[in-house]
N, C-alpha and C positions, 0 to 999 in steps of 0.2 A: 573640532578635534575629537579624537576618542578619547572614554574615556574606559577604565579600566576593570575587569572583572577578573580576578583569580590571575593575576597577572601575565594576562592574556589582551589585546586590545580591541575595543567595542567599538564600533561607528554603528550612531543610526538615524536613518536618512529617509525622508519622506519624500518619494517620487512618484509622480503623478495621481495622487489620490492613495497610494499604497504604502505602508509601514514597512521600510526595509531597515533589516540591522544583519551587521557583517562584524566577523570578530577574524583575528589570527588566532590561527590553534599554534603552528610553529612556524617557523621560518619559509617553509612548501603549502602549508596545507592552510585555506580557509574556511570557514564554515558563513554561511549566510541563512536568512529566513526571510518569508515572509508574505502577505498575504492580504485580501482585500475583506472589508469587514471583522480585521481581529484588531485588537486593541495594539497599542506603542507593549504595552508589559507582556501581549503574549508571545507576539515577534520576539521579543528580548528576550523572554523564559525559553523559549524556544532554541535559540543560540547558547545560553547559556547552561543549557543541560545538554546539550552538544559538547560542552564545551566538559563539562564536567565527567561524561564519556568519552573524550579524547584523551584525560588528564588520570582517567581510572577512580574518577570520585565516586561514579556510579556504574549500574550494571547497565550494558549496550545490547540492545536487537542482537546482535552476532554472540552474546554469551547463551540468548535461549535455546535449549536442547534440541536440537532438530533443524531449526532457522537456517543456520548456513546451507545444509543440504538443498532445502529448496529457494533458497537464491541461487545455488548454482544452477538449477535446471529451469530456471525461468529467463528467458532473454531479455536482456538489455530492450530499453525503449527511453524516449520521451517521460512516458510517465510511469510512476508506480507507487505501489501502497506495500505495505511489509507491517502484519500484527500478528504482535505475539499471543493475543489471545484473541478467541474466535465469539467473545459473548460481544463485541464492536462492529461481528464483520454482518453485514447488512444483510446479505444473499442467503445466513443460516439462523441468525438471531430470530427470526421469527417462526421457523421450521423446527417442533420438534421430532426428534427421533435423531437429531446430529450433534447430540452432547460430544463425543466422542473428538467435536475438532478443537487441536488445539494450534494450529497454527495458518498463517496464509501469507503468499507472497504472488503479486501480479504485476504485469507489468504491459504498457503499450506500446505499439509502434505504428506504423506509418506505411500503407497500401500502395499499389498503383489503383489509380483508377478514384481517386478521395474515399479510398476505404480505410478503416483503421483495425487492428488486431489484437485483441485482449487473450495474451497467456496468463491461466493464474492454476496455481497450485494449492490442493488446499490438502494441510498436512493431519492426519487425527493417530489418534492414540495406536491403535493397531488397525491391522489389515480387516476384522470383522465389523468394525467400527466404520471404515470406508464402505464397505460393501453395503452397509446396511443403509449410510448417508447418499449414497450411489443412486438408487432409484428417487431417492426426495431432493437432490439436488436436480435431478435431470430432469423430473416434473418444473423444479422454480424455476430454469431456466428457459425451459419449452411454454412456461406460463407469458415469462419475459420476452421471450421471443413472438411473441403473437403480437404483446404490448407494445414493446419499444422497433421491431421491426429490423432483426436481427438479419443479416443477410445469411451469416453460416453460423452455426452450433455445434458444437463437440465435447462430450463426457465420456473419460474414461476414467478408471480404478486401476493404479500401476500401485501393488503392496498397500502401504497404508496410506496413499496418496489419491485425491480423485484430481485430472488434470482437464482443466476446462477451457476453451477454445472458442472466443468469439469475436467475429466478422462484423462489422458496421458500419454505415455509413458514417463518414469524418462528420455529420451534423446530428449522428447520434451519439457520438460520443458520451458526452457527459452524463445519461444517463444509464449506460452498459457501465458505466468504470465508476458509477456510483452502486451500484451491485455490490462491489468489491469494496473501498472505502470509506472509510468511517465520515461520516456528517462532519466531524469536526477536524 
């Protein structure tokens, strides 16, 4: 049975090798988590701070300044990552000269042909800011691209946005979409 957190209901369920926990936010809406290699407490911390930005206990992705924008101009997919700060996001953390980002939202989908397509938006402080992250981005990806064996590549700067565009095979995956997503 479930049991109870902020009087909302928790179930968590161990299936097949993976730690799943599923809570009700209300009557419509549920939240779930979960994940191979993370602990029973992070699944459930996971939920539960979901659950605590449903409830308005704390501050949500959609209060950071800027965030909604580029979720709306990133399309829907299977998968996706959305961080509000950019010292997590893989593909700049190591590159100086792109202080200036503070935000990113990407997301996957699904090709014909077993290709997959990575949109990601990466949001920075002003327009001079992008321009300047613009040439060092387009270098890490063209670097990436040799490495992981990218079929198509695209960088552009639209205002204080650079929007980036990658083409993969569906058995490259997981390494294009860890560019973007944070390790943990």
């Amino acid at each position: 049975g479930p049991t109870s957190y902020e009087g909302h209901d928790v179930w968590d369920v161990g299936l097949l090798g993976t730690n799943v926990t599923m809570a009700t936010a209300d009557d419509t809406t549920g939240v779930a988590a979960s994940g191979r290699g993370i602990t029973d407490e992070a699944v459930r911390g996971l939920v539960e701070s979901s659950l605590d930005a449903f409830d308005g206990r704390s501050a949500t992705l959609i209060d950071t300044p800027g965030l909604t924008g580029l979720l709306g101009d990133v399309p829907s997919g299977f998968a996706a990552a959305v961080l509000s700060k950019c010292d997590v996001f893989p593909l700049l953390s190591s590159i100086s000269g792109t202080d200036g980002c503070i935000r990113v939202a990407v997301s996957a989908d699904i090709l014909p042909g077993e290709l997959i397509v990575l949109h990601g938006l990466i949001g920075f402080a002003d327009q001079d800011s992008a321009a300047a992250a613009m040439e060092l981005t387009s270098r890490a990806l063209g670097n990436e691209k040799l490495a992981q064996e990218f079929v198509d590549l695209g960088v552009r700067q639209e205002k204080e946005n650079l929007r980036v565009r990658l083409i993969v095979d569906a058995d490259k995956f997981g390494g294009a979409f860890a560019l973007f997503a944070p390790r943990n």
